[in-house]
N, C-alpha and C positions, 0 to 999 in steps of 0.2 A: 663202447658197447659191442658184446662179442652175441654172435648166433650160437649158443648149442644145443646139438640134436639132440631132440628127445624132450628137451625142458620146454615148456609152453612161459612165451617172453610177453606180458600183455601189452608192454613196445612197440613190438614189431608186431601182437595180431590185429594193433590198431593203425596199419600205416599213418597217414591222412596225419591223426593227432599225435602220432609219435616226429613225425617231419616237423611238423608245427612246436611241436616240446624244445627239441633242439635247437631249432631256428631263435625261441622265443629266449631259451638261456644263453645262448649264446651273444644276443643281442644284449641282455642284463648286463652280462661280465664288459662287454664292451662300454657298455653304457656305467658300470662302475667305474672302471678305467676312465674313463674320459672326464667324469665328476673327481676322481681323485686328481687328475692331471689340471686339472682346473681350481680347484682348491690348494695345490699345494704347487703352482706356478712356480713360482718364485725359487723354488731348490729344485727345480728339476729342470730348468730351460736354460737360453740364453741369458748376459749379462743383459742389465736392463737398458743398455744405450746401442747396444744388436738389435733386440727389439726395438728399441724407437726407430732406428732406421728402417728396419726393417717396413715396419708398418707407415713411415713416411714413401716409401718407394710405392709400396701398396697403393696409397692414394692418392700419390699423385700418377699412378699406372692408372687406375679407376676414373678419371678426372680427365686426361688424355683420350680414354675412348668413351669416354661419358657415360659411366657407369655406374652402378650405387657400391658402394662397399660396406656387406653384411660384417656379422659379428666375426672379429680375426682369433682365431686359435691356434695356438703355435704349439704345435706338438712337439716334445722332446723327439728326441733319435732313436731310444730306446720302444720307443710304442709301437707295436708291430700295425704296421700297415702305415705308417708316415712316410711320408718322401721318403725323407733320410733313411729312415730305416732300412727301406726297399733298395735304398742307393747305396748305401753301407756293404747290405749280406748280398 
């Protein structure tokens, strides 16, 4: 979204709801992304015996410091904002 002079942007004369606009799509695309990553597991992540460990370490880390352990999502490397990703780039 660019500012030009002269043009009246109902955007930007709305700050407040224009803040909130973007906030709110940009939470959507994330929240799409995370439903497609969830739906189509299986070709996007680890092999499935990575995962099982993986999530046995999980709970018994959880279990150790006597913890509950919520729903586990394993995000690919490619999802911006994942561990890996952040460790990767």
């Amino acid at each position: 979204m660019t500012v030009r002079r002269g043009e009246y942007n109902p955007l930007f004369a709305a700050e407040k709801v224009a803040l909130q606009y973007v906030c709110d799509a940009a939470l959507k695309i994330e929240n799409d992304d995370l439903r497609y990553i969830e739906k189509h597991r299986q070709r996007l992540c680890l092999r499935s015996e990575t995962v099982a460990n993986l999530r046995l370490h999980i709970q018994s880390e959880a279990a150790r410091l006597q913890k509950l352990v919520g729903r586990i999502q394993i995000l690919p490397a490619s999802h911006p904002g994942s561990p890996r990703n952040l460790y990767k780039h």
